[in-house]
Biopython code that builds the backbone (N, CA, C, O; Angstrom):
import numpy as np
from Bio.PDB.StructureBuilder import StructureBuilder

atoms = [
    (1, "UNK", "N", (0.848, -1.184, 0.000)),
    (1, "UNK", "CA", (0.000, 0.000, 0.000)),
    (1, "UNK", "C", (0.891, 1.242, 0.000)),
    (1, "UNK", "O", (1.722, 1.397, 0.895)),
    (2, "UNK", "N", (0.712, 2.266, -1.134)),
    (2, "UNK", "CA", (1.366, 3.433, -0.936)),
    (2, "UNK", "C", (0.977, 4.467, 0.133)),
    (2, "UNK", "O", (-0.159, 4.863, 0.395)),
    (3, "UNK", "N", (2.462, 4.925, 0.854)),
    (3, "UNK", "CA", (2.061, 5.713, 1.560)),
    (3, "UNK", "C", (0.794, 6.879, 1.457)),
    (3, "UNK", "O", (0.563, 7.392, 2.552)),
    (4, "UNK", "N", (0.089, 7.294, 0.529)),
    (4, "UNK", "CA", (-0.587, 8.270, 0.716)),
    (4, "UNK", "C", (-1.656, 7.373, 0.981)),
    (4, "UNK", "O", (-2.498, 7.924, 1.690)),
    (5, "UNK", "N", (-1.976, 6.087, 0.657)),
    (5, "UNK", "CA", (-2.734, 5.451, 1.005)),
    (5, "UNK", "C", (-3.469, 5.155, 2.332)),
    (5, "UNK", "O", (-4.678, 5.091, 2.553)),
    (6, "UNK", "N", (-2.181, 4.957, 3.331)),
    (6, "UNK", "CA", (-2.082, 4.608, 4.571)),
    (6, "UNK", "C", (-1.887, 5.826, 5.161)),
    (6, "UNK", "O", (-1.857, 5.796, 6.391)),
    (7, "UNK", "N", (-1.738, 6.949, 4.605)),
    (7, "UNK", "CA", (-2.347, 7.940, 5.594)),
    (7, "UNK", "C", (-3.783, 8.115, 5.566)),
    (7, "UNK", "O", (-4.360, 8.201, 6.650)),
    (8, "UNK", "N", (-4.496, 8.186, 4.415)),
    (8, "UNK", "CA", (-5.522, 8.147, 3.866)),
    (8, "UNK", "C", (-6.539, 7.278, 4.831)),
    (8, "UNK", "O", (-7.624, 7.548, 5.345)),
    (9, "UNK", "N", (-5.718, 6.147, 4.842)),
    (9, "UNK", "CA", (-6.835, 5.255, 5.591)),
    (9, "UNK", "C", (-6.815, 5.502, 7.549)),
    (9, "UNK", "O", (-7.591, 5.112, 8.421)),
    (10, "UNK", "N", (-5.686, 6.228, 7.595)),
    (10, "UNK", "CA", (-5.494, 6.396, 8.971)),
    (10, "UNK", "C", (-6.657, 7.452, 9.230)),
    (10, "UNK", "O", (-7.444, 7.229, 10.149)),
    (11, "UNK", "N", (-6.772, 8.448, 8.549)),
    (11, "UNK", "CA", (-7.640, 9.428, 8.694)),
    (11, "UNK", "C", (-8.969, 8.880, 8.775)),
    (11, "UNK", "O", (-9.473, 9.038, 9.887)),
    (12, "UNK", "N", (-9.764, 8.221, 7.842)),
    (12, "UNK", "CA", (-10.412, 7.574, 7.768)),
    (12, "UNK", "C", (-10.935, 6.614, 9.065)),
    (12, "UNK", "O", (-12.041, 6.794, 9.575)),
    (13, "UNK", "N", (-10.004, 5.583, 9.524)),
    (13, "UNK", "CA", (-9.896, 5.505, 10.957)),
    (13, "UNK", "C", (-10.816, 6.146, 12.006)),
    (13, "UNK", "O", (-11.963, 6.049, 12.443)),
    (14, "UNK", "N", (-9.720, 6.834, 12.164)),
    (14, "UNK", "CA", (-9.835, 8.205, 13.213)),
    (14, "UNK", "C", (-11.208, 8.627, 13.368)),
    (14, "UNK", "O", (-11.930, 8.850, 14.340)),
    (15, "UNK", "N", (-11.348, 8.666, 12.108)),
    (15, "UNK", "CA", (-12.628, 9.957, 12.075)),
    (15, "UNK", "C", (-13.810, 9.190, 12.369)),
    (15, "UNK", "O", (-14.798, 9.683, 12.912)),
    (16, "UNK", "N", (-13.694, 7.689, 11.926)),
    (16, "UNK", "CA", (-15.038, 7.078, 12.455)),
    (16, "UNK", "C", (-15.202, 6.534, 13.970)),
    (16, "UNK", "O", (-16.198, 6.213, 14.619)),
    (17, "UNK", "N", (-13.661, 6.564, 14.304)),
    (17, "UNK", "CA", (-13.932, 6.166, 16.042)),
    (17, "UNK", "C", (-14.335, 7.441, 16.584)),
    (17, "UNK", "O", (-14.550, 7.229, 17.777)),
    (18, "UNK", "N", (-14.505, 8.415, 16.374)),
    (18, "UNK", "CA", (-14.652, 9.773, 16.647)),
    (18, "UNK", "C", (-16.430, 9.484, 16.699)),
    (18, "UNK", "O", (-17.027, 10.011, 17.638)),
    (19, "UNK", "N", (-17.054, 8.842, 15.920)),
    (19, "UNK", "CA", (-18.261, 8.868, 15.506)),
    (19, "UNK", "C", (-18.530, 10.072, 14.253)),
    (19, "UNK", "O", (-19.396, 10.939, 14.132)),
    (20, "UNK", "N", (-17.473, 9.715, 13.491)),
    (20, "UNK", "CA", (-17.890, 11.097, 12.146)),
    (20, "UNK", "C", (-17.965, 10.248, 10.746)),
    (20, "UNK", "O", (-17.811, 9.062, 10.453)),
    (21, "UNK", "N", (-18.191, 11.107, 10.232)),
    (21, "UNK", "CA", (-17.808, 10.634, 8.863)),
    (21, "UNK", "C", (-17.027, 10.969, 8.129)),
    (21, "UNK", "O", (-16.671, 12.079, 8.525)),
    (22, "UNK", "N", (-16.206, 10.577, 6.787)),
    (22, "UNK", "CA", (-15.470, 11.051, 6.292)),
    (22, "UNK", "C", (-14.952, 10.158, 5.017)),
    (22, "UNK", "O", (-14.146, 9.229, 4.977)),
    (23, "UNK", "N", (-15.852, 10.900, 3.822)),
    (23, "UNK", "CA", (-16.333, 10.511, 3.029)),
    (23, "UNK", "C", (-15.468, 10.937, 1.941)),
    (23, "UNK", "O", (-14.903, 12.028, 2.023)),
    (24, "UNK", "N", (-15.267, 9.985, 0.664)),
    (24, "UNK", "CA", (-14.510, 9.878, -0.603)),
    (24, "UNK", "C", (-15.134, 11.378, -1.524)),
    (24, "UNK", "O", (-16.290, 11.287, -1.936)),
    (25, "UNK", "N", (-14.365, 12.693, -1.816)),
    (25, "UNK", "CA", (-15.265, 13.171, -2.477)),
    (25, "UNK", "C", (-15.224, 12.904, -3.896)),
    (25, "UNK", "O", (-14.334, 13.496, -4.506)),
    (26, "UNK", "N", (-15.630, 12.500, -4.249)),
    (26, "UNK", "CA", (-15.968, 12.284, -5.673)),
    (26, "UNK", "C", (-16.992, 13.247, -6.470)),
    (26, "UNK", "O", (-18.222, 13.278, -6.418)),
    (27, "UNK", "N", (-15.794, 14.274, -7.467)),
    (27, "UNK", "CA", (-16.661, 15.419, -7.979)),
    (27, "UNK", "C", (-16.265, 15.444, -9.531)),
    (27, "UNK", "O", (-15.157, 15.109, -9.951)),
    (28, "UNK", "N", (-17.403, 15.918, -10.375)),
    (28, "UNK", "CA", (-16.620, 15.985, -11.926)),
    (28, "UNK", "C", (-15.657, 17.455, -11.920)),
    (28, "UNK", "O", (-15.113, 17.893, -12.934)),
    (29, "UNK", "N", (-15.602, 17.915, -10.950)),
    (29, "UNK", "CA", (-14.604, 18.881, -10.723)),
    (29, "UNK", "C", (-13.052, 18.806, -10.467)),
    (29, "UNK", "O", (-12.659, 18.438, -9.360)),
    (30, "UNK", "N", (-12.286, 19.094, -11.315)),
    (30, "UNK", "CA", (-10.839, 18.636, -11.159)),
    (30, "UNK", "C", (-9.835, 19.590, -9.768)),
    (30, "UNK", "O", (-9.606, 20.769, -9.495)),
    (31, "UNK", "N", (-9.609, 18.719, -9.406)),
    (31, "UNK", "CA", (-8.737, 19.760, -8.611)),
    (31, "UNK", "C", (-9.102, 19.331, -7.120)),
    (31, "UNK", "O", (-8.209, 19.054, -6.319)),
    (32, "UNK", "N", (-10.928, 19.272, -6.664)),
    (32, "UNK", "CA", (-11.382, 19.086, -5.049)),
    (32, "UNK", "C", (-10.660, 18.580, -4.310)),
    (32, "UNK", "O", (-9.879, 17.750, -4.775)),
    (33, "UNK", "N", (-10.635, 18.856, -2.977)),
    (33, "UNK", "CA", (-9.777, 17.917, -2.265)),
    (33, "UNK", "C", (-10.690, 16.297, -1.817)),
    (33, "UNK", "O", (-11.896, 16.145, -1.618)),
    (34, "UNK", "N", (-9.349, 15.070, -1.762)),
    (34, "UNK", "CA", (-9.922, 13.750, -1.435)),
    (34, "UNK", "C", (-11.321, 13.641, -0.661)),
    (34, "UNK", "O", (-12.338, 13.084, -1.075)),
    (35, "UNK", "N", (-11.173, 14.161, 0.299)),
    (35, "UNK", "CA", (-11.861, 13.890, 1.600)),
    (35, "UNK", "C", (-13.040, 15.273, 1.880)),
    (35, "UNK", "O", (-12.806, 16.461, 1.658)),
    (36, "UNK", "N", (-14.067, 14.796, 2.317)),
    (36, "UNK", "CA", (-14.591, 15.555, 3.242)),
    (36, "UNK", "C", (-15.138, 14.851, 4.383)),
    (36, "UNK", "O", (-15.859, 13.865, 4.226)),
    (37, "UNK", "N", (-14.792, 15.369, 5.676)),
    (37, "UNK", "CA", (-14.323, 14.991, 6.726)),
    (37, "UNK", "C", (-16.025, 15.840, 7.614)),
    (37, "UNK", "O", (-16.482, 16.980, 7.527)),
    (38, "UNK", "N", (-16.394, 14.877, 8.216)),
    (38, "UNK", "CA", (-17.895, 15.551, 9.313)),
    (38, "UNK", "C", (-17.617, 14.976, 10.320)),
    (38, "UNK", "O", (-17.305, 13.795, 10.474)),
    (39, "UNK", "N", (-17.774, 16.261, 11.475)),
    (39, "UNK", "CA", (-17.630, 15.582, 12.776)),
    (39, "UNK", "C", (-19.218, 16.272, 13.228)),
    (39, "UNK", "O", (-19.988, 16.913, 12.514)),
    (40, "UNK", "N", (-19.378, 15.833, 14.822)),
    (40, "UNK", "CA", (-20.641, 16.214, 15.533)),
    (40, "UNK", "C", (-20.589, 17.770, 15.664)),
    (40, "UNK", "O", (-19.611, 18.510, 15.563)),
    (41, "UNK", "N", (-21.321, 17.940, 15.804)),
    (41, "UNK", "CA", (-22.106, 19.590, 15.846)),
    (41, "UNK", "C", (-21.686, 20.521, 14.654)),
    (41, "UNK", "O", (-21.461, 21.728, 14.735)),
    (42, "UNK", "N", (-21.630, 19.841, 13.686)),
    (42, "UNK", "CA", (-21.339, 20.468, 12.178)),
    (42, "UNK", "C", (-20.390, 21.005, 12.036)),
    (42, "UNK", "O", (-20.365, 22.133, 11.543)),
    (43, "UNK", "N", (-19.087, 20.225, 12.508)),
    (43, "UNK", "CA", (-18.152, 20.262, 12.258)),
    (43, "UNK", "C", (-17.655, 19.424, 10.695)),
    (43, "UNK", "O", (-17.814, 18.278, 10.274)),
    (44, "UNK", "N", (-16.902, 20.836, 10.073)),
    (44, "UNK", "CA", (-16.856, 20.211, 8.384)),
    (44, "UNK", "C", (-15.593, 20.483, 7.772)),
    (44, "UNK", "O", (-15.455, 21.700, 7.654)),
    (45, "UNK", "N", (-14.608, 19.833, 7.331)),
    (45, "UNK", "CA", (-13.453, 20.409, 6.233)),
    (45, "UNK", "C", (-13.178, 19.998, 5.201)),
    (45, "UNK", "O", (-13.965, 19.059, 5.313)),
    (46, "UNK", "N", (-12.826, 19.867, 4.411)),
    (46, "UNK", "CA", (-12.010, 18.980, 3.414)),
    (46, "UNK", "C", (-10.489, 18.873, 3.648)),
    (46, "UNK", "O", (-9.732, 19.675, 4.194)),
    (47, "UNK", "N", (-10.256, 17.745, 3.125)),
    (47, "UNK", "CA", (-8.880, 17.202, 3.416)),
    (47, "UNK", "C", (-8.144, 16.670, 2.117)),
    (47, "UNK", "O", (-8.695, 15.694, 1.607)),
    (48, "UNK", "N", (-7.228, 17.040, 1.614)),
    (48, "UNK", "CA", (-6.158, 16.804, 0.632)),
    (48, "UNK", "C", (-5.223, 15.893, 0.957)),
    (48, "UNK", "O", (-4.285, 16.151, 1.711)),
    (49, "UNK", "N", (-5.463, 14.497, 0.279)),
    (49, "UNK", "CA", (-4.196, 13.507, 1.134)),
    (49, "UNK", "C", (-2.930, 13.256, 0.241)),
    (49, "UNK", "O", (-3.156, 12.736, -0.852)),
    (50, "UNK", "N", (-1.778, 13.519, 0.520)),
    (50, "UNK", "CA", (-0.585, 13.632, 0.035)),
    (50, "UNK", "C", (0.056, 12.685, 0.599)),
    (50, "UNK", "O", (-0.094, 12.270, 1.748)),
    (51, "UNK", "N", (1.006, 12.214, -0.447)),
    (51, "UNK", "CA", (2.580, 11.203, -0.012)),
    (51, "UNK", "C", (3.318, 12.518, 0.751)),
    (51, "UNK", "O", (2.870, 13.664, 0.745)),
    (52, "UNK", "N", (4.388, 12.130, 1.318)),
    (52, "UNK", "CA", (5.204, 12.450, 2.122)),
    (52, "UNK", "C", (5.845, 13.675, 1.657)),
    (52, "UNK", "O", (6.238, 13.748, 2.821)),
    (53, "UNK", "N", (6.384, 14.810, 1.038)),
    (53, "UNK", "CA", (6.798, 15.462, 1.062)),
    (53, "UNK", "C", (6.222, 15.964, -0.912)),
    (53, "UNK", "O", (6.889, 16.655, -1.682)),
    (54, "UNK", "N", (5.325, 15.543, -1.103)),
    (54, "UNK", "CA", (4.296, 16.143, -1.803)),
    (54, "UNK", "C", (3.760, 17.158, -1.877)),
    (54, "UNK", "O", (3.288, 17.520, -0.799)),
    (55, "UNK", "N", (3.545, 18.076, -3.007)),
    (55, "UNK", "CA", (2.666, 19.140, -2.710)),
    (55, "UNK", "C", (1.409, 20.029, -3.572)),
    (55, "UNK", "O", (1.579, 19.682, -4.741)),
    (56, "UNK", "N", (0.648, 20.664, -3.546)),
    (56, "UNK", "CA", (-0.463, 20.359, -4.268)),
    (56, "UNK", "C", (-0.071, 21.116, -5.607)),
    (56, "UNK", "O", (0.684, 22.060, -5.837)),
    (57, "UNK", "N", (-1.069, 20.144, -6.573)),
    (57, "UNK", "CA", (-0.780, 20.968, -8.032)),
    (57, "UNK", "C", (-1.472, 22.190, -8.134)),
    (57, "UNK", "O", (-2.464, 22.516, -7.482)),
    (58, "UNK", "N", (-0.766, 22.975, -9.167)),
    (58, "UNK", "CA", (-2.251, 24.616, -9.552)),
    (58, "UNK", "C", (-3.252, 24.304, -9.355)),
    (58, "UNK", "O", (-3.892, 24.846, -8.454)),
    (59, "UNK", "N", (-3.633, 23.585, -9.907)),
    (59, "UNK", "CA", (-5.596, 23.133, -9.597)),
    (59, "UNK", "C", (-5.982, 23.111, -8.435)),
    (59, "UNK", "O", (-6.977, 23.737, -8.069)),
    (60, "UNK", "N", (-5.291, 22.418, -7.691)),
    (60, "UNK", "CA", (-5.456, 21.676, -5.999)),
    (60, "UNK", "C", (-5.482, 23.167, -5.582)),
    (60, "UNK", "O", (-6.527, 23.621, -5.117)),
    (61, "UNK", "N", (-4.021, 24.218, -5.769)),
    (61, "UNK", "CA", (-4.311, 24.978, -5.427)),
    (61, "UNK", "C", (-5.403, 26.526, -5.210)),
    (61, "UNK", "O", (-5.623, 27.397, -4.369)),
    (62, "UNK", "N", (-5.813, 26.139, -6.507)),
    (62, "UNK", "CA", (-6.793, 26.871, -6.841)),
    (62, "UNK", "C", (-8.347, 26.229, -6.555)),
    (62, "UNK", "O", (-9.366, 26.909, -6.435)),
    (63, "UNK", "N", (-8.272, 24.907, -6.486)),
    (63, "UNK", "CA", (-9.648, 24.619, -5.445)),
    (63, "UNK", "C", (-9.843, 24.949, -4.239)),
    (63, "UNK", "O", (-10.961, 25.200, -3.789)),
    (64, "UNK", "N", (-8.263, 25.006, -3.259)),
    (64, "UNK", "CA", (-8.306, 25.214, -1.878)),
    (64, "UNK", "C", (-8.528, 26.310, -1.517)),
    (64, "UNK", "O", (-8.914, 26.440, -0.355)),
    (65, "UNK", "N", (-8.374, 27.489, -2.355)),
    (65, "UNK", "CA", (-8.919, 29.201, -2.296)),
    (65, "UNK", "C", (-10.115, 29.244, -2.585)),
    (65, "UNK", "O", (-10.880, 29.766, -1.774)),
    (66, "UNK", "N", (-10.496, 28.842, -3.517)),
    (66, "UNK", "CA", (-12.184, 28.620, -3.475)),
    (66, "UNK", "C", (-13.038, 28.185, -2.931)),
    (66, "UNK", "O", (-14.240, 28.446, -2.876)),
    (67, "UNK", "N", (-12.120, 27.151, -2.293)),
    (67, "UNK", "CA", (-12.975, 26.401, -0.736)),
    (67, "UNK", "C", (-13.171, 27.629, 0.797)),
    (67, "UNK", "O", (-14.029, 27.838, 1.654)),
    (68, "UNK", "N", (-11.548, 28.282, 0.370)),
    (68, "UNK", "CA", (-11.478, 28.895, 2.090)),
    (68, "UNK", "C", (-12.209, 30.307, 1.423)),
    (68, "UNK", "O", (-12.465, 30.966, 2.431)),
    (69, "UNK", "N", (-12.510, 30.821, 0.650)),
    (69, "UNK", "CA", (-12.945, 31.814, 0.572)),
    (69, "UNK", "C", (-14.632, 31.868, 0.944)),
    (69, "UNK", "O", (-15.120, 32.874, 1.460)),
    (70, "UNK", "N", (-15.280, 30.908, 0.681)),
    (70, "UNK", "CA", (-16.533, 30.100, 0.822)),
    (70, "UNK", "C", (-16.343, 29.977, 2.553)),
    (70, "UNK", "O", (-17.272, 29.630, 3.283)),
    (71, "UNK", "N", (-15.057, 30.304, 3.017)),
    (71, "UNK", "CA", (-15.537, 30.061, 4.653)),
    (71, "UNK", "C", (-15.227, 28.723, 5.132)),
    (71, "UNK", "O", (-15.423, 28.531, 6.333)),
    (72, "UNK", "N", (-14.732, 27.651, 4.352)),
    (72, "UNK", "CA", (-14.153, 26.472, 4.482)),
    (72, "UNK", "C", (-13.304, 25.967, 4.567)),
    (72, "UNK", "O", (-12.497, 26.129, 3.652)),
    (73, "UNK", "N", (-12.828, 24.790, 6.001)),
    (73, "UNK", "CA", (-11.252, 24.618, 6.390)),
    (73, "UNK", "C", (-10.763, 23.485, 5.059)),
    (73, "UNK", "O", (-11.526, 22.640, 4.590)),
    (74, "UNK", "N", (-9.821, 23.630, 4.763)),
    (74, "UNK", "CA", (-8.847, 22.750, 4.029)),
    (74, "UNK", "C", (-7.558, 22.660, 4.598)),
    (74, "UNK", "O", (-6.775, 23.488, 5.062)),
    (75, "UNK", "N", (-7.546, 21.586, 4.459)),
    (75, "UNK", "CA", (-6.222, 20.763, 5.305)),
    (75, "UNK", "C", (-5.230, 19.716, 3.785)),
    (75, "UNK", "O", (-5.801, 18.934, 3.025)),
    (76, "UNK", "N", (-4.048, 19.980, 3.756)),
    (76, "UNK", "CA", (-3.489, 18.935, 3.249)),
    (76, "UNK", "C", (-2.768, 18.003, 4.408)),
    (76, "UNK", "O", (-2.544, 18.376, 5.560)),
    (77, "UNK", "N", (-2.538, 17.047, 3.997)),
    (77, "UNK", "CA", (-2.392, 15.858, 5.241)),
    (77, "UNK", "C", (-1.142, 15.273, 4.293)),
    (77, "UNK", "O", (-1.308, 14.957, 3.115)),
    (78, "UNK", "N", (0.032, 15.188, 4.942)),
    (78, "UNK", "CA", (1.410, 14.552, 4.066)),
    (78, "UNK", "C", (1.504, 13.588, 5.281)),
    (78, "UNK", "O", (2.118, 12.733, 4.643)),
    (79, "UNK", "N", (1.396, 13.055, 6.466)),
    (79, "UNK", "CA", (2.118, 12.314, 6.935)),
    (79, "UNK", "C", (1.332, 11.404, 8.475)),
    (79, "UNK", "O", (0.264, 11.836, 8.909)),
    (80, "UNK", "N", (1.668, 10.797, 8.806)),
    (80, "UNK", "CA", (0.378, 9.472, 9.867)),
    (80, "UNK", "C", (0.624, 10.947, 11.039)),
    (80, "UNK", "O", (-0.387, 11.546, 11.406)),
    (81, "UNK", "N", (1.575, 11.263, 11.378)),
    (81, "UNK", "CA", (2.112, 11.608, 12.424)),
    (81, "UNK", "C", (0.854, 13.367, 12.327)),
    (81, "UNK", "O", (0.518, 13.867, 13.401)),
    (82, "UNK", "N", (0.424, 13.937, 11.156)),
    (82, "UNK", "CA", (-0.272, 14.965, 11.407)),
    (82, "UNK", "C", (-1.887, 14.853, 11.098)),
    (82, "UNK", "O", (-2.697, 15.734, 10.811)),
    (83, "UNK", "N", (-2.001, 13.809, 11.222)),
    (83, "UNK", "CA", (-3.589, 13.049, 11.536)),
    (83, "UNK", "C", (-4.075, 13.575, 12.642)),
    (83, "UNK", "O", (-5.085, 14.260, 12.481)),
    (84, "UNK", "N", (-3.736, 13.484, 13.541)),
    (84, "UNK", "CA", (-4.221, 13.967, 14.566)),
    (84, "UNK", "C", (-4.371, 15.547, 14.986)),
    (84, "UNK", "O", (-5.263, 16.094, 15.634)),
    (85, "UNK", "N", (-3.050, 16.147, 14.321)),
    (85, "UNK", "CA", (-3.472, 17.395, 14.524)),
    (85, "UNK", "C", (-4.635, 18.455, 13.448)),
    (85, "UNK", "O", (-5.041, 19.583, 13.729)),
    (86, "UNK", "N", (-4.962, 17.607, 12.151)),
    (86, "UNK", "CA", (-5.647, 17.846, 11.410)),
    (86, "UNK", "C", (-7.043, 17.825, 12.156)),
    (86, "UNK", "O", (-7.599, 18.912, 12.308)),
    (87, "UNK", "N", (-7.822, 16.370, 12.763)),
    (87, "UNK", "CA", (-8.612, 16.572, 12.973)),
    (87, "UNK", "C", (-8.644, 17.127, 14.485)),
    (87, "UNK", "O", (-9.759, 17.245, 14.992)),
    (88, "UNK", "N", (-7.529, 17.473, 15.238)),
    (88, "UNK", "CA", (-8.012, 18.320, 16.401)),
    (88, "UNK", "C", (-8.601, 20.136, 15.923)),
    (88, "UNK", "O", (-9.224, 21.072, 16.424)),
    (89, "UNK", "N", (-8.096, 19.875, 15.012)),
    (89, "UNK", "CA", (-8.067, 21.600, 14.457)),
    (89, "UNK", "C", (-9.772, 21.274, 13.540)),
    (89, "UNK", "O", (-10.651, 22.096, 13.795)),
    (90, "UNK", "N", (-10.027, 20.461, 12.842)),
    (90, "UNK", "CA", (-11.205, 20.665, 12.583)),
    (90, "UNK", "C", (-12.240, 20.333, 13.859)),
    (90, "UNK", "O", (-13.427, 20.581, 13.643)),
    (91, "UNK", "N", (-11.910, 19.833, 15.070)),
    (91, "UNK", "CA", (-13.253, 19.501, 15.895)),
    (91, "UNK", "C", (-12.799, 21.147, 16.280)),
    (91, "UNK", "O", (-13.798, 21.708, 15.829)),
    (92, "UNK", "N", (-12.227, 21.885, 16.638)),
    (92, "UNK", "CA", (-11.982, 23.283, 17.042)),
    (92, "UNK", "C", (-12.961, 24.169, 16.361)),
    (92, "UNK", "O", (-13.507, 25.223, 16.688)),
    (93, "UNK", "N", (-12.992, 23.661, 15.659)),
    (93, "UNK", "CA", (-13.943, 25.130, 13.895)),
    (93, "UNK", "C", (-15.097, 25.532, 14.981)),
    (93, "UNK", "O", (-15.983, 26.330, 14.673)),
]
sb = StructureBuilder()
sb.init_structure("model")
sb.init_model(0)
sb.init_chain("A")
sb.init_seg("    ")
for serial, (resi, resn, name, xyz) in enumerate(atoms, 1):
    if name == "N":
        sb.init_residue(resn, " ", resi, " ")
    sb.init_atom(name, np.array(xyz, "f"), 0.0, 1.0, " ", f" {name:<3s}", serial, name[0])
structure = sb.get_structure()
């Protein structure tokens, strides 16, 4: 399994022992980030999952401004070790 994989799935994990969801986004839109991530009391972000020292293309980048401008957290996620601080910062929102 490639690493972006197994971060991927770590998040994934996480988020359901949490009792959330965190769902494949699948959009005909190029660029969205992987994940959108729901926790309790409408807690919401999207999440960008990256290999290890990866970083996002123009598109990616230009979806993630269009997301935060809309008022929405985006997170890229490169590594197991910042799983956790990703979703402490989205139960925070």
């Amino acid at each position: 399994m490639a690493e972006e994989s197994k971060i991927e799935a770590l998040l994934v994990k996480r988020i359901k022992a949490l009792g959330g969801l965190c769902w494949k986004f699948n959009s005909s839109v190029v660029g969205v980030p992987d994940r959108l991530c729901l926790l309790h009391k409408g807690k919401i972000a999207f999440v960008e999952v990256k290999a290890p020292g990866e970083v996002l293309r123009p598109i990616q980048i230009k979806r993630k401004k269009q997301l935060e401008e809309l008022g929405f957290k985006v997170y890229v996620l490169d590594s197991k070790e910042k799983v956790e601080v990703v979703i402490n910062e989205i139960q925070s929102i």
